[in-house]
C-alpha positions, 0 to 999 in steps of 0.5 A, a space after each residue: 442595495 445602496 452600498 453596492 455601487 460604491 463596493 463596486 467603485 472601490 474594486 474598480 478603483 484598485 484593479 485600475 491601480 494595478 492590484 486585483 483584490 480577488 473579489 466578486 461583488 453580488 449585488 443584493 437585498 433584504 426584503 421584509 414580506 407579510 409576517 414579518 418573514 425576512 430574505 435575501 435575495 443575490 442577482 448576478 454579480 454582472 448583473 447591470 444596475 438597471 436591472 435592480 432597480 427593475 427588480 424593485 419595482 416589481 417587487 412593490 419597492 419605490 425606487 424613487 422615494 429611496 435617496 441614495 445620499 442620505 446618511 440615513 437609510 429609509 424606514 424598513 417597509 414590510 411587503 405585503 404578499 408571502 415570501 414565496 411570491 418573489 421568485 414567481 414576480 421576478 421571473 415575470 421580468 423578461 431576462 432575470 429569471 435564473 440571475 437571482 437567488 433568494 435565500 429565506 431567513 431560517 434562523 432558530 427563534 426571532 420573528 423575521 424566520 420562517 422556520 415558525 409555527 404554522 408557516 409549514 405550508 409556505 416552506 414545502 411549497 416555497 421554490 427556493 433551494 437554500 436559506 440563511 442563518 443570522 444571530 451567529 448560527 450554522 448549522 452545528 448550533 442550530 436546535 434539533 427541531 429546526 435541523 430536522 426541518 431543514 434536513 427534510 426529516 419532518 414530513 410536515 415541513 416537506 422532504 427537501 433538503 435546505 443549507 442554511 448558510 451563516 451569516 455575519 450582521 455587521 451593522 455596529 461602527 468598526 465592523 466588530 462582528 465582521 468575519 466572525 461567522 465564516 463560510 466557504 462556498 465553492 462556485 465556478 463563476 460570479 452567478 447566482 445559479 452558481 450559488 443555487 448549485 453550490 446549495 444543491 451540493 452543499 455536502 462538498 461546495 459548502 463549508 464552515 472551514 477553509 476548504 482543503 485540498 489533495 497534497 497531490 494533484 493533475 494540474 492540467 494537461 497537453 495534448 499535441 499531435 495525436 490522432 484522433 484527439 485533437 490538440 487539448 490544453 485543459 486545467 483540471 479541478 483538484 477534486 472531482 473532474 469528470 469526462 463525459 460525451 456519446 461513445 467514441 467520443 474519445 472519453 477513455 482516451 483523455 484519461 488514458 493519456 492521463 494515466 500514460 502522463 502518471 506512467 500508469 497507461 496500460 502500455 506502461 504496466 504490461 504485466 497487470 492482469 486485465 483483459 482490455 490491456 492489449 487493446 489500451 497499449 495499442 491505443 497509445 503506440 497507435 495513437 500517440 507514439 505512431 503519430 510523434 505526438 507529446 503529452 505533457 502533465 503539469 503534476 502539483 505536489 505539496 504546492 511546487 509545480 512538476 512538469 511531465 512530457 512524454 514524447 518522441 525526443 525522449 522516446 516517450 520515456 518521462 521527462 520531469 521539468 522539477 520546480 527548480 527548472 532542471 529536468 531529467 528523464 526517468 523510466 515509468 517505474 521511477 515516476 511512478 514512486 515520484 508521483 502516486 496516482 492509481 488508474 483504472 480502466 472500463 471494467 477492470 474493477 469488476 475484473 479485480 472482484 472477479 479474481 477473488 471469488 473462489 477465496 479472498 486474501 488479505 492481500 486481495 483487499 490490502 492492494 487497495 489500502 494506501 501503501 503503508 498497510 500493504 508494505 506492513 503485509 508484506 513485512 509481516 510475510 518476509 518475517 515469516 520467510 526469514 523465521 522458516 530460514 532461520 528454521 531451516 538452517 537450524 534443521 540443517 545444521 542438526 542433520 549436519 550434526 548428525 552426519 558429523 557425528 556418525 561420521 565421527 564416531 566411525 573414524 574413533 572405531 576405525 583409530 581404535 582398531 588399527 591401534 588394536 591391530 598395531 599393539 597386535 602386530 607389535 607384539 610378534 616383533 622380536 626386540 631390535 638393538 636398542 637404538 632401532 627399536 627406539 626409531 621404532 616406536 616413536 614412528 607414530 608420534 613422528 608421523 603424528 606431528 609431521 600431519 599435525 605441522 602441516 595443518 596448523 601451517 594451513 590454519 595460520 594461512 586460512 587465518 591471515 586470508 580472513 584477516 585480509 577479507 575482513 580488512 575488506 570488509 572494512 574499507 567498504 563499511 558506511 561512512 557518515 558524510 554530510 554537511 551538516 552543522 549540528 553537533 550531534 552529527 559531528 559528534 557521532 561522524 568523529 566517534 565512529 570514524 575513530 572507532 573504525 580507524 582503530 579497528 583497521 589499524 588492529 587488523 592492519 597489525 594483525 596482517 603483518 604479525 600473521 605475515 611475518 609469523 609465517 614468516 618467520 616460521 617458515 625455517 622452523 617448519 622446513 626443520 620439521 619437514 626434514 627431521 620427519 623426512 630423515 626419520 622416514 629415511 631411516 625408519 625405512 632402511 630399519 624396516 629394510 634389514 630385519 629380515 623374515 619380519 619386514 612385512 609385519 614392520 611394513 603393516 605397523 607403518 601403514 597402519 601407523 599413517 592410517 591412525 595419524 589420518 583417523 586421527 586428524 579427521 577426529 579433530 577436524 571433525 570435531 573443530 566442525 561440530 564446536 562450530 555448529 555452536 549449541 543447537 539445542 538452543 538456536 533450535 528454540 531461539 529459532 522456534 520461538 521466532 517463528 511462532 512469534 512473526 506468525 503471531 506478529 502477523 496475526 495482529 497485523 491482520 486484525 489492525 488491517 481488518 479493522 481498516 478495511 472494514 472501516 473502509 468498506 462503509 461496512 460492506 465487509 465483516 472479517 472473522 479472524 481465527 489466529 491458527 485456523 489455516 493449516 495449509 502449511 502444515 498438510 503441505 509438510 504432511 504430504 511431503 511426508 507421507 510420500 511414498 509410506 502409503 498414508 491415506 491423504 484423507 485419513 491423516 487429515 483428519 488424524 492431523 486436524 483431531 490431533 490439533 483439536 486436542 494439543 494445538 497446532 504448536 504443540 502437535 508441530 512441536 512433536 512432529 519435528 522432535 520425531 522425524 528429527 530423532 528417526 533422520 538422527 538415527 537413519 544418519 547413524 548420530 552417536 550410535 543411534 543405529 545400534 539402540 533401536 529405532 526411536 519414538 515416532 508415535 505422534 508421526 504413525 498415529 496421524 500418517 497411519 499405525 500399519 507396519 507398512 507404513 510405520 516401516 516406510 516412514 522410517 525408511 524414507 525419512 531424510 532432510 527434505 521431509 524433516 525440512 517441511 516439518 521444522 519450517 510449517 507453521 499454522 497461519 491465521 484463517 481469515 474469512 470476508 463477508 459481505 453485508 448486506 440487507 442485514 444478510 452476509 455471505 461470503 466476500 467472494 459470492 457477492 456479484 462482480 458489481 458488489 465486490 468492485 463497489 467495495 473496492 471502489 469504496 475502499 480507494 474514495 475513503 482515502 488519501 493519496 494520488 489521483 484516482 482515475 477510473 474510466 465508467 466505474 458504473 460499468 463495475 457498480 450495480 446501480 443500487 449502490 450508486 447513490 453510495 458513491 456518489 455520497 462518498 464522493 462529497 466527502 472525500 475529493 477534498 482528499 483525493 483528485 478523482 478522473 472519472 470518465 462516465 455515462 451516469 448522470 448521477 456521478 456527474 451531477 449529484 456528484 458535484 464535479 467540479 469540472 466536466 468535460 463534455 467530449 464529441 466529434 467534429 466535422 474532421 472526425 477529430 475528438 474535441 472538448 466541446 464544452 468545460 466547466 462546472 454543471 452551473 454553465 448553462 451549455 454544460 448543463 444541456 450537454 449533460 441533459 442530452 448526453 446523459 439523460 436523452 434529452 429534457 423531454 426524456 427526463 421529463 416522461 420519466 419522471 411522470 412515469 414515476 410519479 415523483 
């Protein structure tokens, strides 16, 4: 211990000189005893100097024979008792005992370990919690044997688990080997009981690299003016903080404030289904907003500061201070896609599980994957929504094809038999002088261009409008506008802006030309207008002097007019059907697309399996089957069957044998082929009335092969129907086990407690936002636990967690870095009575008589166990 004093002396030095090094200094030493055995032992960093020399004494060192300025050391002197004899010798000393730790050498090999041979019986019975490494050790070097030693895993050497922390000898001139050995070891303050309980957590308090830490976390938080809670301003760990205390000690309080500060309180997410939802929005209007109260979250992400309060000057909305000083007040939902976190209340899990227990979805589980898995969930459904539109709108078509048609077909009969009748009628007409007769026989082809000049004027009107939409449109098309210096980005800002320069220019162009061609055309179409006027006039006053046969001329001109709008209907008819494009094809292009997002989100649901799987610490197994759910398509069949007399059962299992053999694509392949042919024939498309009713075999055999129902199908046949047929599609069947014992049952008939294990599980294996979860113990069955509680060394690294709790195994073999003990005061108000880590020796009891009942409770149990 000689070199202390002057380490002390140098930090002393430089805290006066204004610079704070960071440096906690723990006096110590290293004792050979009878063997050869080597240890450390660290008193407290406070710890007066008196008290080491007090230490040395004790321990049979002469402290006296030891001259501290000479630069050469004293001989090692081996001790003459066993190592397990230091702690029972210092504790004999008034006032040390809990300020020291001694840590055995447990090195592999040497012969100052006392990991040898024979030594077994020291080593179970020895009171220590931890031991060091030396020669460049840690514990992913260290032989097998002696890590099974050390892990407990040897009966012969005992059953506790001992660290062995690296060390560097750095005893050479220059320090060569200083650092080379390095590790993090997490304690709350310069103790050694702060250390002793950083061994006893070695799983998150002891590292061999440089700690790491959620990219988002709660810094702290104020509470002013609520009631009853007291005013609060508490700095929070970025990993495992705790809130513990009786009931009604305002636990579920402080972490609703936490969640209200997120934006996440239950007064925030009114919609979320929880039974205990009014009661918490209650606690905050009555609570805080009632009493004109203020919290205030400093919330640090990715290392800049967010200050965010809630209070009446913006009533209670969130106001966000951002690093750069300016604020700025946002709704809940804004902060909320500002700053993930997720927050649960008491139960509210085993509420969640409860839900999923007649069938779990996928998205039952993807609600508690980090946001990218649930978005590509919801991607794979909105690709298949828009494949079934486009489906649809193919189907759609098609039966507007089919009405086109028939309506089509129906105007050529009709301009066939008036052209029939006119030749008729015409031929009973005694021949006129010449000049009459001539007027005669061109009326059709008059009336034929005046409807014909009427609908191109309208075209050229329709056109110049789409022009000026289109030159709309292209005013308030996307511009790139940036700052940017890069090349490339002006490269591109100057190609598209001159493309869509030029593309206006031309539509500029092109108004005007429609503008002025109307324009112009406008005398030309005023000519014909008279010329047919004036050949009407003159046709009539024909009409008018011929006598016994005037009515017969009368017939021929209606009928002439009747085929002039027959045949107009043709041709817009027709201009409609060429816009319909090739339908066949699209039909296919849009087959495949649906087959293909279906198939899509299949692999999708494999890759989200395997995470969840992966997350679930193997409590779940997923079987997927790619086109086991046939929901959709007993859906379409229903809508089907609807008044035809099909027995629901009966065509069920028709559809599912039918499927079994062709395959749920090909059986839907045929289905939509044949009510899309019997809608075809029912609108009459291209004569199809006339040939007969067509093919529906597949339909009949799975609706059912009765004339009754075979004749209803035909007759109700329409778009709807053809609609639920053309959009159905088989989906992936994907079934949740839970494991258990080796057993597996059904996701959804395991307990409330295992399922929300398995949530809870799912959201500690990984990173994101602050978790907070108000007595998740009240969701867990105990027997899982222990299960959490070794997650949870693992990952708070990777995701603040708020736990309020009355399960003494969360708090203490958890780890937490922080604990909150609340209670009651003398006023009725809910105070922090205590805050820190469980190395706070008052924290300590706290813990022991809130969580445990007591130290002689504790006790009684563990004499009734055995242990």
């Amino acid at each position: 211990m000689v070199m202390v004093r002057y380490v002390l002396e140098e930090v002393q030095t430089r805290r006066s000189a204004g610079a704070d090094p960071d440096l906690w200094v723990f006096p110590g030493m290293e004792l050979t005893l009878q063997g050869g055995c080597q240890c450390l032992i660290l008193f407290d960093a406070e710890l007066e100097p008196r008290w080491w020399v007090q230490a040395k004494g004790t321990l049979g060192i002469n402290h006296a024979a030891i001259d501290e300025h000479t630069a050469k050391g004293a001989s090692v002197t081996q001790l003459s008792y066993p190592y397990v004899e230091i702690a029972s010798r210092l504790d004999a000393i008034k006032g040390l005992k809990g300020r020291y730790i001694v840590l055995p050498n447990v090195s592999g090999g040497g012969q100052y370990t006392v990991v040898t041979e024979g030594e077994h019986k020291n080593f179970r019975e020895m009171p220590y919690v931890g031991g060091y490494l030396d020669k460049g050790q840690n514990i992913d070097n260290i032989p097998p044997r002696l890590k099974n030693r050390l892990s407990g895993k040897d009966n012969v050497w005992g059953d506790k688990y001992i660290y062995p922390l690296p060390t560097t000898d750095s005893r050479e001139a220059g320090y060569p080997r200083l650092g080379t050995n390095e590790t993090w070891i997490k304690i709350s303050a310069p103790t050694a009981e702060s250390i002793r309980q950083a061994f006893l957590g070695c799983n998150s308090r002891i590292s061999l690299e440089a700690p790491a830490y959620p990219s988002i976390v709660v810094k702290s938080i104020k509470v002013k003016g609520t009631d009853p809670l007291a005013d609060i301003d508490l700095e929070f760990s970025p990993e495992f903080n705790t809130v513990i205390g009786g009931r009604g000690s305002g636990k579920s309080t402080l972490l609703e404030y936490i969640a209200f500060g997120l934006g996440r309180s239950c007064f925030d997410l009114s919609e979320k289904p929880y039974s205990g939802l009014a009661r918490l929005t209650d606690l905050i209007k009555e609570t805080v907003i009632a009493k004109g109260g203020e919290v205030t979250l400093v919330v640090t992400q990715d290392g800049a500061d967010f200050e965010i309060k809630r209070a009446a000057t913006t009533r209670f909305e969130p106001q966000v201070k951002y690093p750069n000083g300016k604020k700025e007040t946002l709704s809940a939902k804004e902060l909320r896609s500002l700053f993930p976190a997720i927050a649960y209340s008491q139960g509210e899990l085993s509420e969640l599980g409860r839900e999923a227990r007649d069938k779990t979805s996928v998205d039952d589980l993807l609600t508690f994957i980090r946001a990218p898995y649930k978005v590509e969930a919801d991607e794979a459904e909105t690709a298949i929504r828009r494949a079934k539109d486009g489906m649809a709108k193919v189907a759609r078509d098609f039966s507007q094809l089919w009405t086109l048609t028939a309506e089509k077909t129906k105007a050529e009969n009709q301009l066939a038999a008036a052209t029939a009748r006119i030749a008729a009628l015409q031929a009973t007409l005694t021949k006129l002088q010449e000049g009459d007769q001539a007027v005669l026989d061109k009326n059709q082809a008059v009336i034929d261009i005046g409807q014909q000049a009427e609908r191109q004027q309208a075209d050229i009107e329709e056109l110049q409008e789409l022009v000026e939409d289109l030159s709309g449109r292209l005013a308030s098309a996307q511009r790139l506008r940036s700052t940017l210096p890069d090349a490339v980005v002006s490269e591109v800002k100057t190609s598209t802006d001159k493309v869509l320069s030029q593309v206006g220019t031309k539509l500029d162009a092109l108004s005007k030309e429609l503008t002025a061609g109307l324009k112009g055309l406008a005398p030309s179409y005023k000519k014909l207008e008279k010329f047919v006027a004036d050949h009407k006039k003159t046709h009539d006053g024909i009409v008018s002097k011929i006598g016994t046969q005037r009515t017969v001329a009368k017939q021929i001109a209606e009928l002439q007019k009747a085929c002039a709008t027959e045949k107009d209907k043709i041709s817009q008819l027709g201009k409609k059907i060429s816009a319909l494009g090739d339908l066949n094809k699209r039909y296919r292009d849009a087959r495949t697309a649906l087959r293909k997002s279906v198939e899509d989100q299949a692999e999708g649901y494999k890759k989200w399996a395997s995470q969840i799987e992966d997350l679930s610490g193997g409590s779940v197994s997923i079987d997927i089957d790619e086109d086991g759910d046939l929901s959709d398509i007993y859906v379409a069949l229903d809508t089907l069957a609807v008044r035809t007399y099909s027995q629901e059962a009966a065509r069920n299992k028709k559809l599912n044998e039918r499927i079994s053999a062709d395959g749920a694509w090909n059986t839907l392949d045929k289905l939509s082929s044949e009510v899309g042919s019997l809608l075809g024939w029912k609108l009459g498309a291209d004569g199809e009335k006339a040939k007969g009713v067509p093919d529906y075999s597949t339909v009949s055999s799975i609706l059912g092969e009765s004339d009754t129902t075979k004749r209803a199908t035909a007759d109700m046949v329409d778009e709807a129907r053809y609609l639920s047929v053309v959009q159905a599609a088989p989906k992936p069947q994907v079934t949740f086990k839970y494991k258990a014992d080796g057993q597996e049952i059904a996701f959804e008939k395991a307990s409330e407690g295992q399922r929300a294990a398995v949530l809870l599980t799912m959201l500690l294996k990984q990173e994101g936002g602050p978790l907070i979860i108000d007595q998740p113990e009240s969701d867990l069955d105990n027997s899982v636990i222990s299960k959490v509680v070794d997650l949870l060394h693992t990952m708070k690294n990777r995701r603040q967690l708020f736990f309020a709790t009355h399960n003494a195994n969360l708090v203490v073999n958890g780890s937490a870095e922080l604990v909150a003990y609340m209670a009651n005061s003398s006023s009725g108000k809910r105070i922090i009575e205590h805050c820190g880590a469980i190395d706070h020796p008052p924290l300590r009891l706290a813990i022991t008589n809130t969580m445990e009942g007591g130290e002689t409770a504790f006790k009684d149990r563990q004499r009734k166990y055995g242990f």
